[in-house]
Each structure stands twice: as structure tokens, then as C-alpha cells.
C-alpha positions in Angstrom: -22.1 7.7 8.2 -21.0 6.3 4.8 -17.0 6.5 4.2 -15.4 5.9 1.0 -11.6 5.5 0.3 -9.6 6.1 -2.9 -5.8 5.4 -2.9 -3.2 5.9 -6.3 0.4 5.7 -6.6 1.8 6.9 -9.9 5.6 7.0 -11.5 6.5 10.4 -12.1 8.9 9.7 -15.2 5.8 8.4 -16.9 4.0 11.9 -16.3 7.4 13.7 -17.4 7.4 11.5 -20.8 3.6 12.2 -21.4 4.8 16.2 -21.0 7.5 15.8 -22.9 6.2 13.7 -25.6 2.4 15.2 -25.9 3.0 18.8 -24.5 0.1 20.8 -24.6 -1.6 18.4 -25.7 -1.7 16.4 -22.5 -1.8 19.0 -20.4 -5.1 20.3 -22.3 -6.9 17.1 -21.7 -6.0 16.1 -18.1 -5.2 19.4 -16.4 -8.0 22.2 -16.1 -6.8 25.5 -16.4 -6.8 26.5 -12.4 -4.7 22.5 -12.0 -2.6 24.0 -14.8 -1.5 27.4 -12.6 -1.7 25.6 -9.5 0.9 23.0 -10.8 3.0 25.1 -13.5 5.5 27.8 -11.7 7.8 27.7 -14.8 8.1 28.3 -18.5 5.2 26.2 -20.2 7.9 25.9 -22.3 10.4 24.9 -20.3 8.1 22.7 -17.1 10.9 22.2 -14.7 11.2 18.7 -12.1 8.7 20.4 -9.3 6.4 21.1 -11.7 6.2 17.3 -12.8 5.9 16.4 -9.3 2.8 18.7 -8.9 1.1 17.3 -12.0 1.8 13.8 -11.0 -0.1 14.7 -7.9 -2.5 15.6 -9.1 -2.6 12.8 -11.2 -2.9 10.4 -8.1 -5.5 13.1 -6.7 -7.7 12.7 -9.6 -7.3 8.2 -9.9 -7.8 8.5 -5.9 -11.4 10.2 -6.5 -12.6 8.1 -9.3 -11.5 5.1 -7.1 -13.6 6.1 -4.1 -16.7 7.5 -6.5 -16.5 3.7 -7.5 -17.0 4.1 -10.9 -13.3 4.3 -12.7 -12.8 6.8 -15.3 -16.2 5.0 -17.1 -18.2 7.9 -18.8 -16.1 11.1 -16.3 -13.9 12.8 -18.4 -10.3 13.7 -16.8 -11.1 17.7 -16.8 -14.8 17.1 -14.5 -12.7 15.7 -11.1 -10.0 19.3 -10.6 -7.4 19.0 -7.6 -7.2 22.6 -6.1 -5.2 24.1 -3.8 -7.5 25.7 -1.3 -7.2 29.1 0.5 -5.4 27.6 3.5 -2.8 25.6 1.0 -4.2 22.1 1.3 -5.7 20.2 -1.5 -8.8 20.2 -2.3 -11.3 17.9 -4.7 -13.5 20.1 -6.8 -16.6 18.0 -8.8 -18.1 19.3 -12.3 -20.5 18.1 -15.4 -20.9 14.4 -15.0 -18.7 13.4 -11.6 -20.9 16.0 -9.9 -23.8 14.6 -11.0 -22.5 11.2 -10.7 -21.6 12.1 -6.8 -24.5 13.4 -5.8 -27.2 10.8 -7.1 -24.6 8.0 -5.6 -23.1 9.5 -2.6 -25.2 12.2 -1.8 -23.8 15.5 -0.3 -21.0 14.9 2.1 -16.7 15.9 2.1 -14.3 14.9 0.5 -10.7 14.9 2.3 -7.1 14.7 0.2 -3.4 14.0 1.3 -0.7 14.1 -1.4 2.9 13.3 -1.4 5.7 12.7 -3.8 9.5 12.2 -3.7 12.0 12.1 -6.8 10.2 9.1 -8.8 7.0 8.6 -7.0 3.2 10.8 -6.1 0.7 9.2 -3.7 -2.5 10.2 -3.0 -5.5 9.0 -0.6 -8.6 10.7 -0.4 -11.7 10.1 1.5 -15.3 10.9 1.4 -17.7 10.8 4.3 -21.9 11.8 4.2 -24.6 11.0 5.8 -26.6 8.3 4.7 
């Protein structure tokens, strides 16, 4: 069986300022739409504290799976990894375009597994992929 770990920490205020600062904008180029309605319960004009906490999530989420795909952000654009919440309410990783294809030919077919948390200033995530070799 082949096992691979990611692991991110990220500072919320820093995904508040991008919000604030870049708007749409940001949320456009990091966030796919589904991430977007997962994450965003308020106004998009007005993205309350809980909401920054879910983006900053999924943030980690998304750092987490690039980590354990070994490969960095290095040619996988932010919108191809998507953080989901699945039927049951649990995360869930979601693979498209080139971090699919990227997966498959270096991982093979296999599941991945995702824990989030957050507090006031802080979102951690840890995910983990197991396959058969």
C-alpha cells in the first residue's frame, strides 16, 4: 500500500486581508464556484468571520494536497484541487484538468482522506492518500 501525507497551517488574517484587499478577484482565482457556496453563508458583499475561517480551510485543504501530490503548486492551477463538503458533511478532495491527470500517472487510483480545523487566527489541515501500488 503506498501512503502519502500532506500537512498546512495558514493565518487567517492573511486570508481576510487577501478578501478584503482583492475581493472577487481572489476569490475568482482560488475558490471554484461549489468552494465558493460551500464556504460563503453571507453577503458576498459583506463575507462575515465564519466565512474567512471556511476559506482559510480550505486554503490549508488545498496546500495539504499539493504537498502530498509532491509536486507544489508547479504547473496545477489553484481552481484544479476543490475541497468539498461531501453528502455526509465531511470534506472531501475533488481532482480536475492537470492535478487529475498529475494524480493518476503518479499515484495511481487510490483515496484521499481530509481533517480540517480552525480557531479565531489559525486553519489546519492534514490529508492523506492511500493506493495500491
Amino acid at each position: 500500500m503506498n501512503i502519502r501525507i500532506g500537512t498546512d497551517i495558514v493565518y487567517v488574517p492573511r486570508i481576510r486581508l487577501a478578501v478584503e484587499r482583492f475581493g472577487d478577484r481572489f476569490l475568482q482565482r482560488i475558490y471554484t464556484p461549489g468552494e465558493q457556496q460551500d464556504c460563503l453563508q453571507s453577503s458576498p458583499a459583506q463575507i462575515l468571520p465564519p466565512d474567512i475561517l471556511r476559506l482559510a480551510g480550505r486554503w490549508a485543504a488545498k496546500e495539504a494536497v499539493v504537498k502530498a501530490l509532491g509536486t507544489g503548486w508547479v504547473g496545477i492551477p489553484y481552481l484544479d484541487v476543490e475541497i468539498r463538503r461531501l453528502a455526509t458533511g465531511a470534506p472531501g478532495v475533488c481532482l480536475h484538468r492537470k492535478a487529475a491527470h498529475l494524480a493518476e500517472a503518479k499515484l495511481g487510483e487510490g483515496q484521499w482522506h481530509l481533517s480540517l480545523s480552525h480557531d479565531t487566527d489559525y486553519a489546519v489541515a492534514m490529508v492523506v492518500f492511500h493506493c495500491q501500488p
